[in-house]
Every structure is written in structure tokens, then in C-alpha cells.
C-alpha positions as CSV (number, residue, x, y, z in Angstrom):
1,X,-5.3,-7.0,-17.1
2,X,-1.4,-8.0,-17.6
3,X,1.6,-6.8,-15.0
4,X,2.3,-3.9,-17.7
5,X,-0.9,-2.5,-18.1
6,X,-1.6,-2.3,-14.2
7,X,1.5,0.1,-14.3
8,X,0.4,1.9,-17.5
9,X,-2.7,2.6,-15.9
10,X,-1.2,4.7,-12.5
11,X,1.4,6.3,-14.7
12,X,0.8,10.0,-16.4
13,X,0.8,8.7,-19.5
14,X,-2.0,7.3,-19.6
15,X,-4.1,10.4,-19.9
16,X,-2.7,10.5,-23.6
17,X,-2.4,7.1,-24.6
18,X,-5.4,4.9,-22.9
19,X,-9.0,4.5,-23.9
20,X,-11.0,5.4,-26.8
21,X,-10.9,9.3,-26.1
22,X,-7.2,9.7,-26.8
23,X,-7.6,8.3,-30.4
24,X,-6.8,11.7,-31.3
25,X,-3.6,11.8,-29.2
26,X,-2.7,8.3,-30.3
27,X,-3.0,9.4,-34.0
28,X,0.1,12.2,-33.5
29,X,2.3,9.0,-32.3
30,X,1.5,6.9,-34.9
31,X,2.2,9.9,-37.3
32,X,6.1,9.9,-35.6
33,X,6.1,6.0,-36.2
34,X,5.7,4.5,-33.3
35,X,3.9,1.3,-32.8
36,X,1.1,0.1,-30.8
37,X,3.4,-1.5,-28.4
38,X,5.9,1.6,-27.4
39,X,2.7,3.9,-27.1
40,X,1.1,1.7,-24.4
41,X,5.0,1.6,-22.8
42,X,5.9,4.0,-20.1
43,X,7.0,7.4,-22.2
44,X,10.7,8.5,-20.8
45,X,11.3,12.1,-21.5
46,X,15.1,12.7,-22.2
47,X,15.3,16.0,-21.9
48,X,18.9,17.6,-22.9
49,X,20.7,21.1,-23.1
50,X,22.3,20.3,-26.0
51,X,22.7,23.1,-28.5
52,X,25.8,25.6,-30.4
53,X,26.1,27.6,-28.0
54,X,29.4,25.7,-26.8
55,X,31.6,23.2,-26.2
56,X,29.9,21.8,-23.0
57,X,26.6,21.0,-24.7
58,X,27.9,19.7,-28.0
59,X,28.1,16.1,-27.0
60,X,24.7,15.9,-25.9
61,X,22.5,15.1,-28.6
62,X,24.8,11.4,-28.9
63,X,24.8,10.8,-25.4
64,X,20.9,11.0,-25.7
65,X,20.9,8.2,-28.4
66,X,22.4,6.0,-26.1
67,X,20.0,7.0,-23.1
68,X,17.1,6.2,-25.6
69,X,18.6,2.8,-26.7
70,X,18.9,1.5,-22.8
71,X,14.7,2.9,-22.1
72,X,13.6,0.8,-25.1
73,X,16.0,-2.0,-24.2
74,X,14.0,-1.8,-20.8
75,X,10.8,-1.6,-22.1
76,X,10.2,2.4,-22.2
77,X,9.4,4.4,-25.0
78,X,11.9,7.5,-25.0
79,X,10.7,10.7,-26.0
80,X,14.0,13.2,-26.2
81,X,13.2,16.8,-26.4
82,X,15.8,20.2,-25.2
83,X,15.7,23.2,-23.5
84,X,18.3,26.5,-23.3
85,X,21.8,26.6,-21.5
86,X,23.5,29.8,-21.2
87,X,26.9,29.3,-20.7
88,X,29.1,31.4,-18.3
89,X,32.3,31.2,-20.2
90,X,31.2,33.2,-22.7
91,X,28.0,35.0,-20.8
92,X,30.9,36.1,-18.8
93,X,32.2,40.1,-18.2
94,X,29.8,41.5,-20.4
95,X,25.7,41.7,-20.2
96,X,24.7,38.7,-21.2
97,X,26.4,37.2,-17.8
98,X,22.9,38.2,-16.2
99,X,21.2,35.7,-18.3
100,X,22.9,33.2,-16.1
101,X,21.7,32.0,-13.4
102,X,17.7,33.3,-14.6
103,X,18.7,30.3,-17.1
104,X,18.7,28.1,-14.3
105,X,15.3,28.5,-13.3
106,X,13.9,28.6,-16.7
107,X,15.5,25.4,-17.3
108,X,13.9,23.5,-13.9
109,X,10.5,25.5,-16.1
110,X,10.9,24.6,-19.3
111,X,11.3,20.9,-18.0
112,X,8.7,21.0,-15.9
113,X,6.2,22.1,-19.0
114,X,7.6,19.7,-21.3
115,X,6.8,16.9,-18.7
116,X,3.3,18.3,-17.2
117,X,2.2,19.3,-20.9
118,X,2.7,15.3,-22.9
119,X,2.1,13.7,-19.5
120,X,5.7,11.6,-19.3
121,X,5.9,9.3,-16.9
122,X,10.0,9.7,-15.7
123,X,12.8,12.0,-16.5
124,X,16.4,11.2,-18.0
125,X,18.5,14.7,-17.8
126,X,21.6,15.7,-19.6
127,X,23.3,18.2,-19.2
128,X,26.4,20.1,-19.1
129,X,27.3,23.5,-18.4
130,X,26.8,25.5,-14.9
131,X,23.4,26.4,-14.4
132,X,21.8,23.6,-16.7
133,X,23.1,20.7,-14.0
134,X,21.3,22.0,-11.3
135,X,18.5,23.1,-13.6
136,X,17.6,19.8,-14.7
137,X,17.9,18.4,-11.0
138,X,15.4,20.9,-9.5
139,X,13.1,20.3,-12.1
140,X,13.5,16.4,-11.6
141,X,12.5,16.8,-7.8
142,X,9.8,19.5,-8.3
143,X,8.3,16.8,-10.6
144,X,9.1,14.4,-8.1
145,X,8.8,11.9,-11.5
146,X,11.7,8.2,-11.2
147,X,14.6,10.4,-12.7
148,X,18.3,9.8,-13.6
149,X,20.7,12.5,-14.3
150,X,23.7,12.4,-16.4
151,X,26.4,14.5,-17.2
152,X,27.8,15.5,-20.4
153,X,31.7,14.9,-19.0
154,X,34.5,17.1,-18.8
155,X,36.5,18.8,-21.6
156,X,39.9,17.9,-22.0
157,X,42.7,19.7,-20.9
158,X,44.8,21.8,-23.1
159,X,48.6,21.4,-23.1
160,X,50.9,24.5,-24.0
161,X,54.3,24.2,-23.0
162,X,54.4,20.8,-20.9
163,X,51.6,21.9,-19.1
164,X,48.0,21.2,-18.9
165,X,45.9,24.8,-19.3
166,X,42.4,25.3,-19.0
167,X,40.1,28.3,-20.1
168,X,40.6,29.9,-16.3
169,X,44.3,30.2,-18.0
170,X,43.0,32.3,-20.6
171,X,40.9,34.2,-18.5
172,X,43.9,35.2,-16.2
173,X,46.2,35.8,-19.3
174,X,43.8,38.4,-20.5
175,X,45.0,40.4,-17.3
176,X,48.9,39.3,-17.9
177,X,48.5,41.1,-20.9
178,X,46.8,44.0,-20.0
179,X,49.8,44.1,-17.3
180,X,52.3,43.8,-20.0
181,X,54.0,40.7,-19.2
182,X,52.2,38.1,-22.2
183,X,52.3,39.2,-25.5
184,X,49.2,39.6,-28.2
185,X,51.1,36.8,-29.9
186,X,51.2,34.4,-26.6
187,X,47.8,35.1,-25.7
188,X,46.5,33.8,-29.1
189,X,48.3,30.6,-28.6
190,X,47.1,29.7,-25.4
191,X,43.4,30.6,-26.3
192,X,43.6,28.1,-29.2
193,X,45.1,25.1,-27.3
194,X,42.8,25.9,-24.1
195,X,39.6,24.2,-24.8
196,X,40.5,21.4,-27.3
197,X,37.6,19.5,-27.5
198,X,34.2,19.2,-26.2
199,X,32.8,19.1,-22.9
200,X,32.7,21.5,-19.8
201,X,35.4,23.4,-18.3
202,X,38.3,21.0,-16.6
203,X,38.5,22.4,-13.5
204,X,36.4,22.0,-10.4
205,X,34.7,24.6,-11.4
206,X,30.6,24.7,-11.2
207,X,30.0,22.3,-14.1
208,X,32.6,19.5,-12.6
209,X,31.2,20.9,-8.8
210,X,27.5,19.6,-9.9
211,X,28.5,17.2,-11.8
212,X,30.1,14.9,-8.6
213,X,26.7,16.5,-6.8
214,X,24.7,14.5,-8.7
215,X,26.7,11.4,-7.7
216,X,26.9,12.5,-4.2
217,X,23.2,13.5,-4.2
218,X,22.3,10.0,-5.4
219,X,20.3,11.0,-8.8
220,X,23.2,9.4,-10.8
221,X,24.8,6.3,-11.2
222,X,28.3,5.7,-9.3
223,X,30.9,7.4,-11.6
224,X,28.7,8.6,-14.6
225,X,29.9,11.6,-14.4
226,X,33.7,11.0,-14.9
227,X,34.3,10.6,-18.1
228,X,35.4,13.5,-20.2
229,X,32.6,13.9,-22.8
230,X,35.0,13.0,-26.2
231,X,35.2,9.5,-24.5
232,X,33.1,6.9,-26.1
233,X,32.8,4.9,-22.7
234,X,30.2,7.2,-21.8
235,X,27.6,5.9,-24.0
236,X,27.7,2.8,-21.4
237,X,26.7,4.9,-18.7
238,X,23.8,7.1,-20.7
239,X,22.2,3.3,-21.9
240,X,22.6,2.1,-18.1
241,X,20.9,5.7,-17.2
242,X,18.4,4.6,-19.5
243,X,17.6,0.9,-18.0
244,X,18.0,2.1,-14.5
245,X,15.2,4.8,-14.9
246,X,13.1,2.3,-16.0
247,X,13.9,-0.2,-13.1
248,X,13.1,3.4,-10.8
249,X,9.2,3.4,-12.4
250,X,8.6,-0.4,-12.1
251,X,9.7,0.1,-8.1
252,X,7.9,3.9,-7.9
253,X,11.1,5.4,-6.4
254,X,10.9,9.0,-7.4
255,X,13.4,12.0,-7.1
256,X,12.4,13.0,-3.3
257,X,12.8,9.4,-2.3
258,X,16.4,9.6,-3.3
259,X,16.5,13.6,-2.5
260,X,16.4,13.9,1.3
261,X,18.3,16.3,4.2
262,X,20.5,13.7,4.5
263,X,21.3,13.0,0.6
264,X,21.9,17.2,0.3
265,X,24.3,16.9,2.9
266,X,26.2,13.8,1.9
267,X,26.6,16.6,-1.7
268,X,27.8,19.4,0.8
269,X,30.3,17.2,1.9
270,X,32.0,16.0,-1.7
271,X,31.7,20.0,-2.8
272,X,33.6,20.8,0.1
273,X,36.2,18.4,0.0
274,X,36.6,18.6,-3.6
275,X,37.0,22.5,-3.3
276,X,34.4,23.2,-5.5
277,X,32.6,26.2,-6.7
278,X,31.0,28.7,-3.9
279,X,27.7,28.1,-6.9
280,X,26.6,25.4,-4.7
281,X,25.9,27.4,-2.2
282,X,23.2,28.7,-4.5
283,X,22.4,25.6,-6.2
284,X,22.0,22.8,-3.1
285,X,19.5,25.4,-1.4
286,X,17.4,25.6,-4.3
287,X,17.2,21.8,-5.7
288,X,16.3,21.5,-1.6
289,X,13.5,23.6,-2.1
290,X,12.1,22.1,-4.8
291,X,11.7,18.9,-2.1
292,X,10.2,21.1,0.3
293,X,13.5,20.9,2.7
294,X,14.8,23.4,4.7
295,X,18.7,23.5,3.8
296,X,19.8,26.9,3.3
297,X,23.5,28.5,2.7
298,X,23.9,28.5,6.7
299,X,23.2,24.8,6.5
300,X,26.0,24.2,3.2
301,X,28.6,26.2,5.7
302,X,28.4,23.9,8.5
303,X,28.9,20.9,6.8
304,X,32.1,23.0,4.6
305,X,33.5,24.1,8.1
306,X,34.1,20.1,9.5
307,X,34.5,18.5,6.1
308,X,38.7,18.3,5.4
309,X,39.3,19.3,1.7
310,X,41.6,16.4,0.2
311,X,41.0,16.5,-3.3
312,X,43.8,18.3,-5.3
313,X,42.1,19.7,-8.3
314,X,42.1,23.1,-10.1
315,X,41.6,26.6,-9.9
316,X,43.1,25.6,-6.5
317,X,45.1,23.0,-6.5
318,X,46.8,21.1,-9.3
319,X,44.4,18.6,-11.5
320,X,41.4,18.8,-13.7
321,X,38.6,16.1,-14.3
322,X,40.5,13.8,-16.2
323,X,42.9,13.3,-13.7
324,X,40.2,12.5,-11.3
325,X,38.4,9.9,-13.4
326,X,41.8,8.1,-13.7
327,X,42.4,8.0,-9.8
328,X,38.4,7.0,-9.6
329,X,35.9,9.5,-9.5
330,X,33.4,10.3,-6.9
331,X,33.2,6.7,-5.6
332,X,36.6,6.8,-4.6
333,X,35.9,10.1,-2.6
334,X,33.0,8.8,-0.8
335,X,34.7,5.8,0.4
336,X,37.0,8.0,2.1
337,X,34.4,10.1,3.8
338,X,32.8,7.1,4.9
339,X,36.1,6.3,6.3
340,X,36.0,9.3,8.3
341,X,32.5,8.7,9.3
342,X,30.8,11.8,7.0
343,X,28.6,10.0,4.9
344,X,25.1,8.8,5.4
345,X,25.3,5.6,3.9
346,X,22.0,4.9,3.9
347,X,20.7,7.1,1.2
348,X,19.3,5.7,-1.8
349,X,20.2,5.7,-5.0
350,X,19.0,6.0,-8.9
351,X,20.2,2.6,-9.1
352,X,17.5,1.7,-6.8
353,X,20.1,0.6,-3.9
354,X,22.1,2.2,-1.1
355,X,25.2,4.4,-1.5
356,X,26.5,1.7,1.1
357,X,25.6,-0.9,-0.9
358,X,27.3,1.2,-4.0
359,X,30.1,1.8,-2.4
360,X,30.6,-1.7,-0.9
361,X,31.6,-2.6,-5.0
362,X,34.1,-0.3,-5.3
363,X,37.8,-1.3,-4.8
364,X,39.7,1.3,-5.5
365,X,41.4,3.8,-3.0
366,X,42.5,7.3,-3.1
367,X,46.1,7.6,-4.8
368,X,47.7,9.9,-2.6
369,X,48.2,12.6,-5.5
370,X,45.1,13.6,-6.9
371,X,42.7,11.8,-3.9
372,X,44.3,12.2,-0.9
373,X,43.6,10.0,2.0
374,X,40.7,11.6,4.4
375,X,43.2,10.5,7.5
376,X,46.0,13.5,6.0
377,X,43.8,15.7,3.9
378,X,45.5,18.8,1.8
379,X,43.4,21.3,4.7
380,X,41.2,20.2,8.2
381,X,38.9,22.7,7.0
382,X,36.9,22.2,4.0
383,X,38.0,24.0,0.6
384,X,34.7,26.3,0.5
385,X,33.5,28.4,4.1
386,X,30.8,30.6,4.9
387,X,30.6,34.3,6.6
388,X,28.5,36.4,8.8
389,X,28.7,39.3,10.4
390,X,27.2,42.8,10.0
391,X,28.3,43.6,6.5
392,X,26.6,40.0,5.8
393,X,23.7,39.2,8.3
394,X,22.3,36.8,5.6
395,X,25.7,35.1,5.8
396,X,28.4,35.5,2.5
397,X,30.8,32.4,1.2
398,X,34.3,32.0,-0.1
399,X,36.6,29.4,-1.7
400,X,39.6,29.3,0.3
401,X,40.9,25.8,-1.5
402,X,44.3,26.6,-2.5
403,X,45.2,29.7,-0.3
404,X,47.7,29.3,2.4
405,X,47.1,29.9,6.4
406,X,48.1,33.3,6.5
407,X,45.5,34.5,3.8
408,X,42.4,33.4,5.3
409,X,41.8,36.3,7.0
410,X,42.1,40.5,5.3
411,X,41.7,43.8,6.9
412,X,41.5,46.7,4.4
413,X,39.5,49.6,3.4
414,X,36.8,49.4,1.0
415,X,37.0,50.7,-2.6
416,X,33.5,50.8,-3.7
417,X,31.9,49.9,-7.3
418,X,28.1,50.3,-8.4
419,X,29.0,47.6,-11.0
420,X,31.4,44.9,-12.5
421,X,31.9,46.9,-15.3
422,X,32.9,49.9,-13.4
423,X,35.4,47.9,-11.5
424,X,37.1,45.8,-14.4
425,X,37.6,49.3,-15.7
426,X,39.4,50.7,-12.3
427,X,41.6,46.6,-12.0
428,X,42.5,47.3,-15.7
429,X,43.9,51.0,-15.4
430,X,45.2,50.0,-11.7
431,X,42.9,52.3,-10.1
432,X,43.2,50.6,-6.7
433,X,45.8,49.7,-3.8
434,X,47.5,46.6,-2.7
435,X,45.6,45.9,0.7
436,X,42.2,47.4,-0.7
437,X,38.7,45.6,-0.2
438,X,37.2,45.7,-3.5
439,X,33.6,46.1,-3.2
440,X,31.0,45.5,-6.3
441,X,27.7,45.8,-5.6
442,X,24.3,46.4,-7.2
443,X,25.0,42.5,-8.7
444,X,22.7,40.1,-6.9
445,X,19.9,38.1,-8.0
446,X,17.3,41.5,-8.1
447,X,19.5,44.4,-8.3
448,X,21.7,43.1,-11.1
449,X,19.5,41.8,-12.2
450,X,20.7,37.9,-12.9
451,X,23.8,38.0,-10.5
452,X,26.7,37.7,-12.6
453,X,30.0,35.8,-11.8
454,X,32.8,38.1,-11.7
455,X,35.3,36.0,-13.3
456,X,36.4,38.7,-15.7
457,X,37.6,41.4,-12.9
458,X,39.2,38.2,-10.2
459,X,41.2,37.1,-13.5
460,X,42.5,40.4,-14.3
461,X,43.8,40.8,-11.1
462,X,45.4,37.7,-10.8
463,X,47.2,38.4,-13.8
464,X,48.5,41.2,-12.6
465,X,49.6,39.3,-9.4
466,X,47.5,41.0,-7.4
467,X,45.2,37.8,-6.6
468,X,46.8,37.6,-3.1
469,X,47.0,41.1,-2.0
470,X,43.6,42.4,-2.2
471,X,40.3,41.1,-1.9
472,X,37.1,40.9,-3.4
473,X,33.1,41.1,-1.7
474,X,30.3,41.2,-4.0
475,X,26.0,40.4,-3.4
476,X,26.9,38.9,-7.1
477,X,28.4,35.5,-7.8
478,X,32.0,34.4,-8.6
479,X,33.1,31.6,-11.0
480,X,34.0,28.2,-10.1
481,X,37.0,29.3,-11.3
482,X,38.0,32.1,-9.2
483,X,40.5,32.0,-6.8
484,X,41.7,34.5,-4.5
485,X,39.9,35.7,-0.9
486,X,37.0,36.3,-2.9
487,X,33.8,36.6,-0.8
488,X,30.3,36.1,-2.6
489,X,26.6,36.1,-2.1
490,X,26.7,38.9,0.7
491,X,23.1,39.3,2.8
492,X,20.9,41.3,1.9
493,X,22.1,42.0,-1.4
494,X,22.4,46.1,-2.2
495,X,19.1,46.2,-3.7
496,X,17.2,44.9,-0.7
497,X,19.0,47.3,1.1
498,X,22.1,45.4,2.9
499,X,24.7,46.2,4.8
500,X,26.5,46.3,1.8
501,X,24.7,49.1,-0.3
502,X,25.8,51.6,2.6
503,X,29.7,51.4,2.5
504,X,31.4,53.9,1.3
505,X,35.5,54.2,0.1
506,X,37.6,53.6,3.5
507,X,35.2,51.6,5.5
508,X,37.2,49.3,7.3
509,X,36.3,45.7,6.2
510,X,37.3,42.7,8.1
511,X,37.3,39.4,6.2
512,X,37.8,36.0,8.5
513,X,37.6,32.8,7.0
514,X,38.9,30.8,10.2
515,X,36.2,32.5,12.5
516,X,33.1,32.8,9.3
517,X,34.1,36.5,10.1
518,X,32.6,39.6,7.6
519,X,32.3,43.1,9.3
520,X,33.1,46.6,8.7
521,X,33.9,48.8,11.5
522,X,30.5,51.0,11.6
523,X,28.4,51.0,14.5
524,X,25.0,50.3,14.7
525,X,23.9,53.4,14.7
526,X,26.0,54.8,11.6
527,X,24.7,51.7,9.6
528,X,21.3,52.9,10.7
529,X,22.0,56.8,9.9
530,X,23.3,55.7,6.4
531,X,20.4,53.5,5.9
532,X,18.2,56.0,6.6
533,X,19.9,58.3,4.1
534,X,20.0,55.9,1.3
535,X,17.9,56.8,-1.8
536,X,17.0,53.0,-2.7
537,X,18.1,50.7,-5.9
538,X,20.0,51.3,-8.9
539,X,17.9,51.3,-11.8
540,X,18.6,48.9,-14.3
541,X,18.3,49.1,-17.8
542,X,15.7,45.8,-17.4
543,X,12.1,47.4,-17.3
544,X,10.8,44.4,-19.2
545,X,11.6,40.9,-20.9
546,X,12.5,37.9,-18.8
547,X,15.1,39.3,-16.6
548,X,12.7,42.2,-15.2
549,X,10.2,38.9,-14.5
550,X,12.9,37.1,-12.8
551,X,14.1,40.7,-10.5
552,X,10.2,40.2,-9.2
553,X,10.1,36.6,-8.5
554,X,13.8,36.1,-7.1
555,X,14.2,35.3,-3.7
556,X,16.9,35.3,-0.9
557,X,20.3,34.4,-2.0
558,X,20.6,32.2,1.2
559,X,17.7,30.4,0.1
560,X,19.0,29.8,-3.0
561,X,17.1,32.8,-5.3
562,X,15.0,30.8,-6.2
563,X,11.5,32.2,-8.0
564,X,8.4,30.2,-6.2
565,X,7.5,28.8,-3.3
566,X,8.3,25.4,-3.7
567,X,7.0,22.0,-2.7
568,X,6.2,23.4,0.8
569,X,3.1,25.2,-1.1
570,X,2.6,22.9,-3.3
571,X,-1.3,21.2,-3.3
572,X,-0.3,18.5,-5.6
573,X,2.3,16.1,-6.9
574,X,2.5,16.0,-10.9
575,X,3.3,12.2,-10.9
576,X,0.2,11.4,-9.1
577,X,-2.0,13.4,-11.3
């Protein structure tokens, strides 16, 4: 028995290609052409999200072709099949938004089926729009299959006027218009020069956030995920995805090898610094729980509250994707926090060595415009912070990247919304106060159900230049593009009956980002009379289909909603099936 049988023989597939009782299963391969050589090979799935739906996920299906060519250049037989994506930009401000982040979990399922049901041996993942990054990673570490994720890449930025403009532009014109101050005409020239190719959204908003995760995290190679997707170049790094996940089966390092406490907090770190989207606060609990590691939203603050944030990128600051690729990427940003001493260098990595030992390539430095140096970062504090108090005793989390010292903290009374819809409405007709707490509830993970982002209503208001001088709580989500003192994910969400289901208009809310502060001014015993006056959920409109499935299984936001109980409770490993 040869070197390639012996690890044929302790690989998945082997229970549908070995012996003469999977003739019958052999037959269907030979009926897709395949040879007698690639069906005794290791079978790759390369699973992608690519599908119509929008620009992020167009470029998928070609970057898949090159992730084939590099398995079969290393000896694997590829077998590429797809699964959903909803995307947020145009789920988002209507119903379909609750589809979401339920998308995320059925992608991790979907996967996981695919995989379990044809017996693949290891995963390649593409993907490229919010929810479908961390998607395909949970479902590469519940597998706990050699896997290598890859990025679709960045959309690139629109230019209107000398300036670069991305789709949180439009968003916010919407409200400039419904203000008065941008014309019809205006508006429908910045909405066609917005999104002028394919790719995600340019910002560092949740797809970009996720994507330099997966760097960070280790399950990608060093700088895959720079690129915008119209560039060519990133064929080379989908056939070097494909070679290296074949290098991962011949050494058996699998996704929890490379997915450990430390990894998850070496990806807390880059999100924080990069002032990424509050979404992985949500995301980095989950994918941990597919491991069987406790890292919850508590666990993401404290590494945001001693990380500095030094990477200048929008809805914050000033560049887009692009721009970082050209300074250098993710490598360049974790040479600087191993400068600092806040990376665990130790980690390993889909390329089957160390991020030390990645990093120890890398020659570039951070160009002082889009990278700052670690030593004089843009903020001490990291660009994303968590809060607690008794409005939030399962904690809350804001992006604070871009706002100045004297906005991280708000005092104001509340002005309280059942729903996003009810609030757009009131932000549209300005049906609130400079100074108010805007409160929608009734929008987390079981009560909405599907915790929408709440892009629409933050948008409007910061077209009407009101961004600054009110803010925003919510047990729903907010868009990586948000910006704003815009507090998400409060604890217990209003269906569970939180703190937050009990306020009423005028409650005095107290919003801290330099102490983690969220409180209203209620006593104990009022939030107990109210409590015990409450009359329970909202009902939805969702008595069956997928989302009233997903309000039963969803979990603690904290914990990441997730919809199962995870490797801890697990009583097998797929791979060693």
C-alpha cells in the first residue's frame, strides 16, 4: 500500500470511493468524467456564495476555477458546489433585512450537509458579503475538516466629484434628500457611480471587517484578502488556497488546530484597530463556538478597550480597501501589533506555519496615512467598545472610530420605537429632538425575528446632520457602515424581557463609551414594578417558515445567537468519521 492510499484510506472519502461496495458511488463520478486517478485523490469541496443576488458574490464562480486548478495541481480532486448569501445592502430597511443574519447560520448548515452528505475530505470557502464570511468559517471549524478561506475582495470605490464615494454615501444621501439639501437629480448620479464594479462594499464595513478576520484568525493566507475582486491578481491567491489546503490534509492540521483562544483574540485585535464593524461582536463569539471555546462579546470588549485604533479607513475615517491593499494589507497591520506586543505569534496558520514565521517575510511598514504606526495610533482606545450597565446587563457595543473625545459619552431621554420601521418613519418626518436617545426595540435575534441592521434610520439621520446630536440603542444590529454613538446588541434583547423592553419616552439614558457605561436612571425596584407589569413579546408576523425556526433555536446575543450547542456537546468529529 503506496504513501497516497495510506492517506486515502483515514480520509472521509473513502466511504464513497474505496472497495468493491461503492461501485455504485464510483459509477456517478465516472458519469461527471472523472478518471480513476482523481476519484482515489482526496475530494476538496469548494464551496462558494456566489450567485445574482449582487455585486459582492459575482466574482465568485472565477475565483473558484482558480481554487480548483491549484487542488488538482496538488494532487486533489475539487468538487465546487454553492450555498445562499443574503446580502444586507439590499436586505437592508425593509423585511427582508431579517433574513440576514438567519443566513448566516444556514450557510455554516448548508456547508456542513454538503460536506457530511458526499464525505469530502477538506474545505476551500469563498465568500463575500457580511454574513456568508463568517458563515463559511463556522462551518469550516464545526467540521473541524484542513480548510482555507478566501475572500471574494473589495469593490472599488466610486468617484463623483474628486472624491471617492461608497454605497454608505448613498445611504446617507437618501436622508440629505429627504432633508432637502440633495436634489432627485444628485441623488441619481451618486447612486450610479457608487458601486462601480464587483466586489463587497469598500469600507470597513462587516464584509472588509471579516475579511482581515480571516487573515488575523489564521484560516487564510497572508494578504488574500486584499485585493479588490475585479483584480486578476487574485486568481494567484485562490490557486495558492487551493495547493495549500492540500499541503493542510497531507500534515492533518484541521480548522481547530489553527482556530484557538489565542487565534480569536489575535482577530479581536485587527477588528479593533482597524475600526471595524460592531458584527464581530456577533460573529468571533459564534465561529468560537463552533470550536467549543468560551469567547463571548465581554471577551471581544476587553481586547477593543486596550487595542489603539490606527487604521484610517471608512465609515470612520478616510480610506476604503483599496487603499489598504496598496499600503499592505493585514500583514502590515500585524507587524505593528506585534510591535506593540499584542499578537500571539505563535498561532498557526493555513499555510501550515506560524503567523511569526509569516510575518518574519513581510517587509513592508505602515505608511503613516492609511496604516498608522502602533507607537502614535489615530485613538489609545480601540475603534469598537463594549457596555454594561443596567439597561444592558448582557453587555451592548458601539463603534466609536471616527467620533471625537467629547462624543463618547450622551445623556438624554429616551424616545421609544417597537420597530425600525416605526422609527425611520418618526427620523424622516423629524418626529424627535436633538439630545434624544433613540430607542428601537423588539429587533434582536428572537423578537425581530433575524436582528436587522439599522443602516437605513442611522443614515437618515446623518443626512440630516443629526448623526452627532442624538443617539441610537437597539437589541438589533447596526451596519458596518454606521457611524454615529450608535449602541447595539443590548442584553437581554426586549423579547427575553430586558431592561430594554421596559423604557418608556423620558427615561433618562446614560451612554459612556470611556467608562463601558449604559444605564437609565430607574431603580431597581421600578425596573422590577415595570417588569412585572409587562405583557410579554411583540408578535410577529413569523408563525412559520425558516425565520419562526430560527426565533426557537437563537441563542444569546453575547454568545453570538448562535442556533446549537456547539462543539462542547458534540459526541463526534465529522473528519474522523
Amino acid at each position: 500500500m503506496d504513501a497516497k492510499t495510506d492517506l486515502k484510506n483515514r480520509l472521509p472519502s473513502r466511504h464513497v470511493t474505496e472497495g468493491p461496495a461503492r461501485a455504485p458511488h464510483r459509477s456517478y463520478y465516472y458519469a461527471m468524467g472523472m478518471t480513476d486517478e482523481e476519484i482515489h485523490r482526496p475530494f476538496v469541496g469548494v464551496a462558494t456564495c456566489w450567485n445574482e443576488a449582487a455585486p459582492c458574490n459575482i466574482a465568485l464562480n472565477r475565483q473558484a476555477q482558480a481554487v480548483k486548478q491549484g487542488v488538482k495541481e496538488a494532487h486533489g480532486t475539487p468538487r465546487e458546489f454553492t450555498t445562499i448569501t443574503v446580502t444586507d445592502g439590499i436586505a437592508m430597511g425593509h423585511e427582508g433585512m431579517r433574513s440576514s443574519l438567519a443566513s448566516r447560520e444556514a450557510i455554516a448548515d448548508t456547508v456542513e450537509l454538503t460536506m457530511r452528505g458526499h464525505c469530502y475530505d477538506a474545505l476551500v470557502g469563498l465568500a463575500g458579503c457580511d454574513k456568508s464570511l463568517p458563515g463559511m468559517m463556522m462551518a469550516m471549524v464545526r467540521l473541524n475538516v484542513p480548510s482555507v478561506f478566501i475572500y471574494g475582495g473589495s469593490i472599488l470605490p466610486g468617484r463623483l466629484d474628486g472624491r471617492d464615494v461608497t454605497v454608505q454615501d448613498v445611504f446617507e444621501a437618501v436622508g440629505q434628500h429627504q432633508a432637502g439639501q440633495l436634489s432627485t437629480c444628485e441623488l441619481e448620479k451618486l447612486e450610479r457611480v457608487a458601486c462601480p464594479s464587483a466586489g463587497a462594499c469598500g469600507g470597513q464595513f462587516t464584509a472588509n471587517t471579516m475579511a482581515c478576520v480571516s487573515e488575523a484568525i489564521g484560516l487564510a493566507l497572508l494578504n488574500s484578502s486584499g485585493a479588490p475582486a475585479p483584480y486578476e491578481s487574485r486568481d494567484q491567491y485562490a490557486e495558492a488556497s487551493g495547493r495549500a489546503v492540500m499541503n493542510l490534509i497531507e500534515k492533518n492540521i484541521r480548522a481547530r488546530d489553527i482556530v484557538t483562544r489565542k487565534a480569536l483574540e489575535n482577530a479581536a485585535r485587527v477588528v479593533a484597530c482597524t475600526g471595524g464593524s460592531t458584527n464581530a461582536g456577533l460573529h468571533l463569539p459564534a465561529i468560537a463556538h463552533e470550536a467549543g471555546i468560551d469567547f463571548t462579546l465581554f471577551d471581544v470588549c476587553d481586547i477593543f478597550r486596550d487595542t489603539p485604533y490606527f487604521v484610517d479607513l471608512k465609515p470612520g475615517g478616510r480610506y476604503v480597501a483599496k487603499d489598504l491593499y496598496e499600503a499592505g494589507g493585514v500583514p502590515v497591520i500585524l507587524k505593528e501589533l506585534r510591535k506593540a506586543g499584542l499578537l500571539h505569534e505563535d498561532c498557526m496558520t493555513v499555510s501550515g506555519r506560524t503567523l511569526g514565521e509569516e510575518l518574519d517575510e513581510i517587509a513592508r511598514e505602515a505608511d503613516g496615512r492609511v496604516i498608522h504606526p502602533v507607537s502614535n495610533p489615530i485613538s489609545k482606545t480601540g475603534g469598537v467598545v463594549g457596555l454594561k450597565g443596567n439597561l444592558a446587563p448582557e453587555g451592548a457595543i458601539v463603534k466609536i472610530a471616527g467620533m471625537s473625545e467629547d462624543q463618547l459619552r450622551f445623556t438624554g431621554p429616551a424616545r421609544v420605537f417597537e420597530c425600525e420601521e416605526d422609527a425611520f418613519a418618526a427620523v424622516q418626518n423629524r418626529e424627535y429632538k436633538e439630545g434624544d436617545v433613540i430607542v428601537i426595540r423588539n429587533e434582536g435575534p428572537a423578537g425581530g425575528p433575524g436582528m436587522r441592521e439599522m443602516l437605513a434610520t442611522t443614515a437618515a439621520l446623518s443626512g440630516q446632520g443629526m448623526g452627532k446630536k442624538v443617539a441610537l440603542i437597539t437589541d438589533g444590529r447596526f451596519s458596518g457602515a454606521t457611524r454615529g454613538f450608535c449602541v447595539g446588541h443590548v442584553g437581554p434583547e426586549a423579547a427575553h424581557g430586558g431592561p430594554i423592553a421596559l423604557l418608556r419616552d423620558g427615561d433618562m439614558i446614560t451612554l459612556d463609551a470611556v467608562k463601558g457605561e449604559i444605564s437609565v436612571d430607574l431603580s431597581d425596584e421600578e425596573l422590577e414594578r415595570r417588569r412585572a407589569e409587562w405583557k410579554g413579546p411583540r408578535e410577529t408576523i413569523y408563525a412559520s417558515g425558516a425565520l419562526w425556526k430560527y426565533a426557537q433555536l437563537v441563542g444569546k446575543t453575547y454568545l453570538g445567537a448562535v442556533t446549537h450547542p456547539g462543539a462542547k456537546a458534540e459526541k463526534h468529529v465529522y473528519a474522523d468519521l
